[in-house]
C-alpha positions in Angstrom: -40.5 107.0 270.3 -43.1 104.7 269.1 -46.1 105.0 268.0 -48.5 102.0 267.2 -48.9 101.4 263.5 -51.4 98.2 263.2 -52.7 94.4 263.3 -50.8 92.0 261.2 -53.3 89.5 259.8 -52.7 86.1 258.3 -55.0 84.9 255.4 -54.8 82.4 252.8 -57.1 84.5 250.9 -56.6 88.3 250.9 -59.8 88.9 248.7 -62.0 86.8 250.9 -60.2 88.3 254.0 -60.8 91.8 252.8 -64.9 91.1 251.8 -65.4 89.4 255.2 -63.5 92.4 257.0 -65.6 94.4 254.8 -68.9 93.3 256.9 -67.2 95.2 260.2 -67.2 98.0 258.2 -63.4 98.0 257.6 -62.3 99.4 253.8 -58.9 99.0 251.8 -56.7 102.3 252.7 -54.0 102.5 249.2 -54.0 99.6 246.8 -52.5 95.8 247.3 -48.7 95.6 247.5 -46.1 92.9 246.6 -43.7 92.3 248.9 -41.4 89.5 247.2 -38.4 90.1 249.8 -40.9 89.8 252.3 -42.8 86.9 250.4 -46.0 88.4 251.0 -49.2 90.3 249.3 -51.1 92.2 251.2 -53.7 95.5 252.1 -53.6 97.9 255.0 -57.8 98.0 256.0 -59.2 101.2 258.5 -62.4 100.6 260.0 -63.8 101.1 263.6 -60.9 99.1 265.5 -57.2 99.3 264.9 -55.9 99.4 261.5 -55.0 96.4 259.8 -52.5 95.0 257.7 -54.0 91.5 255.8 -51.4 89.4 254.4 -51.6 86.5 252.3 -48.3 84.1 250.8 -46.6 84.4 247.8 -46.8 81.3 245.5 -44.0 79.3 247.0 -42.9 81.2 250.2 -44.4 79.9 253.6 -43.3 83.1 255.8 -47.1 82.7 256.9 -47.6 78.6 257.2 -46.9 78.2 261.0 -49.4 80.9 261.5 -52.4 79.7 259.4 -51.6 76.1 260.5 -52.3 76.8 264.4 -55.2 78.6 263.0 -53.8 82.2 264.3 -54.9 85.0 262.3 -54.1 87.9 264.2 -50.0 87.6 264.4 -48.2 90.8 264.8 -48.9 94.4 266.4 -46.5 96.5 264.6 -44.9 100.2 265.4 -43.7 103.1 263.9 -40.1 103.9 265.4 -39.0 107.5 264.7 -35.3 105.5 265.1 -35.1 102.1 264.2 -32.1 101.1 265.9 -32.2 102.4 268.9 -35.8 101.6 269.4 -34.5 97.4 268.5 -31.4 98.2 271.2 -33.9 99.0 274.2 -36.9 96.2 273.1 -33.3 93.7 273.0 -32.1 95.3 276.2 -35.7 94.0 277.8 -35.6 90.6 277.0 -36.5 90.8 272.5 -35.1 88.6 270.4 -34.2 90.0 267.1 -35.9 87.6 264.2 -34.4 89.4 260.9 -31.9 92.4 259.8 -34.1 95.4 259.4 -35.3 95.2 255.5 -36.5 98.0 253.1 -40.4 97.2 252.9 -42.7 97.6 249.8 -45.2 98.6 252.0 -43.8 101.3 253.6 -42.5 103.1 250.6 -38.5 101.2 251.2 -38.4 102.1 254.8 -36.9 99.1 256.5 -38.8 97.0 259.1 -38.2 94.4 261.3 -39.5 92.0 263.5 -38.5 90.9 267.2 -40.3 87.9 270.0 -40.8 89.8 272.9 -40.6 88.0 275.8 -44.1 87.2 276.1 -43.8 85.4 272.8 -45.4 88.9 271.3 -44.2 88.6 267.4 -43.6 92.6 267.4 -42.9 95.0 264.2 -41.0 98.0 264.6 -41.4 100.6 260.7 -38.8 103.1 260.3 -40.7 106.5 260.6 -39.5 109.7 261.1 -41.3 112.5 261.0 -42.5 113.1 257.0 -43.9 109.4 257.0 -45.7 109.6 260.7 -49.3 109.9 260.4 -51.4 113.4 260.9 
């Protein structure tokens, strides 16, 4: 089962991000992780819309250049999957293409995550859940 998680967004600045997110009433949920795997900082944000995840680069990775170059910001819907792989064999089954080996996650407490392309060209992240880390 999945269940939908949040709004990957790219930022070159994730204080600056995080003030001007601030103004549509959305506030910092936790405190700013590290991700060095993952080569990304970044803060999950609740507010009135969907949660978000802001994400910024790590001083020499450029996991998020393509992105900020076209000037997308919004870049990934991600899900919780109470089990991970067959939740990637069905999305593959429909037409996904698998972008990366499913990789613990700073974010998410070491549970791996991993991202697939839809076939819409829908950058897609599925979090390994189960039922202690699934919301109330």
């Amino acid at each position: 089962m999945l269940t939908f998680h949040h709004l990957g967004v790219a930022s070159p600045d994730l204080t600056a991000e995080v003030d001007a997110l601030s103004s549509l009433g959305y506030a910092a949920v936790g405190t700013p992780f590290t991700d060095p795997v993952l080569g990304v900082r970044g803060l999950f944000l609740r507010g009135c819309g969907p949660q978000l995840e802001v994400l910024e680069q790590l001083p020499g990775s450029t996991v998020l250049d393509g992105w900020l170059a076209r000037g997308v910001r919004i870049y990934h819907q991600a899900f919780l999957a109470d089990a991970l792989e067959p939740e990637l064999q069905k999305l593959q089954a429909r037409g996904a293409r698998l972008l990366g080996r499913p990789t613990p996650a700073v974010a998410f407490e070491g549970r791996r995550v991993c991202f697939v392309m839809l076939r819409g060209s829908i950058l897609t992240e599925l979090v390994e859940a189960g039922p202690a880390f699934r919301p109330a």
